[in-house]
Each structure stands twice: as structure tokens, then as C-alpha cells.
N, C-alpha and C positions, 0 to 999 in steps of 0.2 A: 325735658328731663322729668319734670315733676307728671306728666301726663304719664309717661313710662312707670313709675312710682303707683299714680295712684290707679292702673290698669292691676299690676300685682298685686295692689292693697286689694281691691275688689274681687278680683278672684280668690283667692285665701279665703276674704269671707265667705262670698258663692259658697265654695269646698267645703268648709267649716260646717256651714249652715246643711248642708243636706244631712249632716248626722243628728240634728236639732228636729228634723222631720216625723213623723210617727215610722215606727216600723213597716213595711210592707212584706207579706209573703213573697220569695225568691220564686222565680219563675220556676220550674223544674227545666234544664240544661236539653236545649236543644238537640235533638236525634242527628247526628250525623250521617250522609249517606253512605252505607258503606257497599262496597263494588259485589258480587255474585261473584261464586267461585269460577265461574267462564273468566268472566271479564278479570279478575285478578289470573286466571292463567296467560290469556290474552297479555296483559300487560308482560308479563314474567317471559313472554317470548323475545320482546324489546328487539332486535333486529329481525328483519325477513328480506329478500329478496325477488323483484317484481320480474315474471319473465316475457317478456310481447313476441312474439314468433309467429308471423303469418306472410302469405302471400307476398306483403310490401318488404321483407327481407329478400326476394329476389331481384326486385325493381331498384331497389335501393330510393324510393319515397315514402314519402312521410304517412303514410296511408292506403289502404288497400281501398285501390280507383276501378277494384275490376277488372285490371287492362290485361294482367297475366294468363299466358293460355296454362291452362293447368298440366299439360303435360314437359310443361318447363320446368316446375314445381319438383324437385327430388330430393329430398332431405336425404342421402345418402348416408351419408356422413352424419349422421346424428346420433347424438353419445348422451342420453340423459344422464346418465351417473356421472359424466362430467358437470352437468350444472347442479348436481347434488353436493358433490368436490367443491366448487366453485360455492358455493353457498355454505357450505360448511367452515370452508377457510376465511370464509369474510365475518365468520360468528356470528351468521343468519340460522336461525331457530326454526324457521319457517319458509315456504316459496310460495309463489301468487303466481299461477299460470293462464295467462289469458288463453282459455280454449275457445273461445270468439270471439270478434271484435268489430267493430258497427261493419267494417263489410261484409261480415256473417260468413265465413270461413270457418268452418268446424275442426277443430283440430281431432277428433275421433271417431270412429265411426259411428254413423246415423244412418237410419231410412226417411229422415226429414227434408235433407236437402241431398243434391245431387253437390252441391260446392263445399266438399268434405275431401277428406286424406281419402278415400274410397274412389276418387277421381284423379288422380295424383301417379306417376309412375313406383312411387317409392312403394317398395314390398309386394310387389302386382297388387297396388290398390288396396291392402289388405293391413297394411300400418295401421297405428291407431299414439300418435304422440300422446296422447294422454296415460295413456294405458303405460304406456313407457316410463313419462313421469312417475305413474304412481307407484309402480311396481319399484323405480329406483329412489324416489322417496323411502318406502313402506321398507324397502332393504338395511336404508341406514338410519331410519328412526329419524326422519326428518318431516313435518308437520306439512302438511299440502293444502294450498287454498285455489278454489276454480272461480276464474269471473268470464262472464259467458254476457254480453251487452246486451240487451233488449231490441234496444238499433241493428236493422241490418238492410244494408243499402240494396245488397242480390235479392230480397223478396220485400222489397217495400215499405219493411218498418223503420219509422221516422225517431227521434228522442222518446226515450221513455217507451217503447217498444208498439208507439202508435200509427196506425194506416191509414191514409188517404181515405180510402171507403169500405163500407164495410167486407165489400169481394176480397178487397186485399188483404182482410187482419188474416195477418200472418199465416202462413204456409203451414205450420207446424199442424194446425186446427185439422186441417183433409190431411197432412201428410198420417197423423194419428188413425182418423176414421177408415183408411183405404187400407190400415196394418190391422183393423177387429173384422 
């Protein structure tokens, strides 16, 4: 009890005592970080919606292995302004559409790879899911994000968009040179 006692007493002092000290000049109040107008509109989005749409939705695994022959591939039935609907009812601000993903499946048309919607029966080859998206986006004022992997198993890039050797960095390199 009395230890309990003279821990209080002691501090009191302490306390007391620092106004007994000479004055010091106040620091000037440290700058707070404050966010850029991106990153506050960023936040101000607060829900979005992620959409993964390749290849391994016909297989029904967890990943695109390659295995699919592409002319089994036919999005027929594809309705972007339904997952525009569908994102807008969930009070999603925004969509995140993976247009490729480490199996490197393009979901629009390119002259980069041959493993594109341009190989695909849907539209005589001539679809372009992205273009879809954006146009059904861009209809109802809905915020559109593209993530496109670096990884891509069909031409050899590894994590972080790296090659075995240098023959292999990425396909895109000649597929550019052989389009000038």
C-alpha cells in the first residue's frame, strides 16, 4: 500500500517539476500527410468489383493449364451490361477486369499473340471482351480498371514478367518489330 502511495507521490512531483524547467520554443506541429486528389477519389470509390474471365471458366479449374482447344472457347452468351448491372447493384463504383492472366490469354484483340479472342469462334474471331466491357462501362458511368499479368505461361514469362533466356523475353518484343 504505502509503495502504491509513494509511486503517485512521485509522479505528481515529476509532473509538477517539468513547469519549474526554463521554457523551450514549441516545435512548429508536424505536417500531416495529406492523400492527392487521385488517391482521395480512389478512396471515395470504396467498393469495386474484380472480374476473372478466361480460358479456365470452360474447364472449370483453377487456372488456365493451357489444356483448352480454343475453338471450344465461345462466349456466346456474353452480356457485359449485365456485369455492369451486377456491379452497380452491389454498390460497386468501379470493375477490375482481368484482360490477362499468367496463362496469357488476351481477352482483345492483338497482333501480339495468336492466344487471343481473334482465335476463338465467338463473333468469327472478331469479338474483343474488352472493348465490350468498356463500351458497357463508359454507357453507365461506371469506372473501369484493366490488370493484364506480366506472367504468361503460352510464351515463357515467368513471375514479374521474366524469361529463361534472353531468346525468350517475351514475345511482344518481335511481335512489335514485324508490325513497323
Amino acid at each position: 500500500m504505502n509503495r502504491t502511495v509513494g509511486v503517485a507521490v512521485f509522479s505528481v512531483v515529476m509532473l509538477g517539476s517539468a513547469s519549474l524547467l526554463p521554457a523551450q520554443a514549441a516545435a512548429p506541429p508536424a505536417k500531416l500527410a495529406r492523400p492527392t486528389p487521385q488517391q482521395a477519389a480512389w478512396q471515395d470509390c470504396e467498393i469495386g468489383m474484380f472480374i476473372h474471365f478466361a480460358p479456365n471458366t470452360w474447364t472449370d479449374r483453377e487456372g488456365d493449364d493451357l489444356s483448352l482447344p480454343l475453338a471450344k472457347m465461345n462466349p456466346e452468351k456474353l452480356d457485359t451490361d449485365q456485369w455492369v448491372a451486377a456491379a452497380e447493384a452491389m454498390g460497386a463504383k468501379y470493375l477490375v477486369f482481368v484482360a490477362k492472366h499468367v496463362g496469357g490469354f488476351c481477352m482483345w484483340q492483338t497482333e501480339t499473340t495468336d492466344y487471343s479472342v481473334k482465335s476463338i469462334p465467338w463473333r468469327g474471331g472478331k469479338g474483343d471482351v474488352l472493348a465490350d466491357l468498356s463500351a458497357s462501362c463508359r454507357k453507365r458511368g461506371m469506372k473501369l480498371g484493366v490488370y493484364l499479368s506480366p506472367c504468361d505461361r503460352k510464351h515463357g514469362a515467368g513471375v514479374g514478367g521474366r524469361c529463361k533466356t534472353p531468346e525468350a523475353i517475351y514475345h511482344v518484343g518481335e511481335a512489335q518489330a514485324k508490325k513497323k
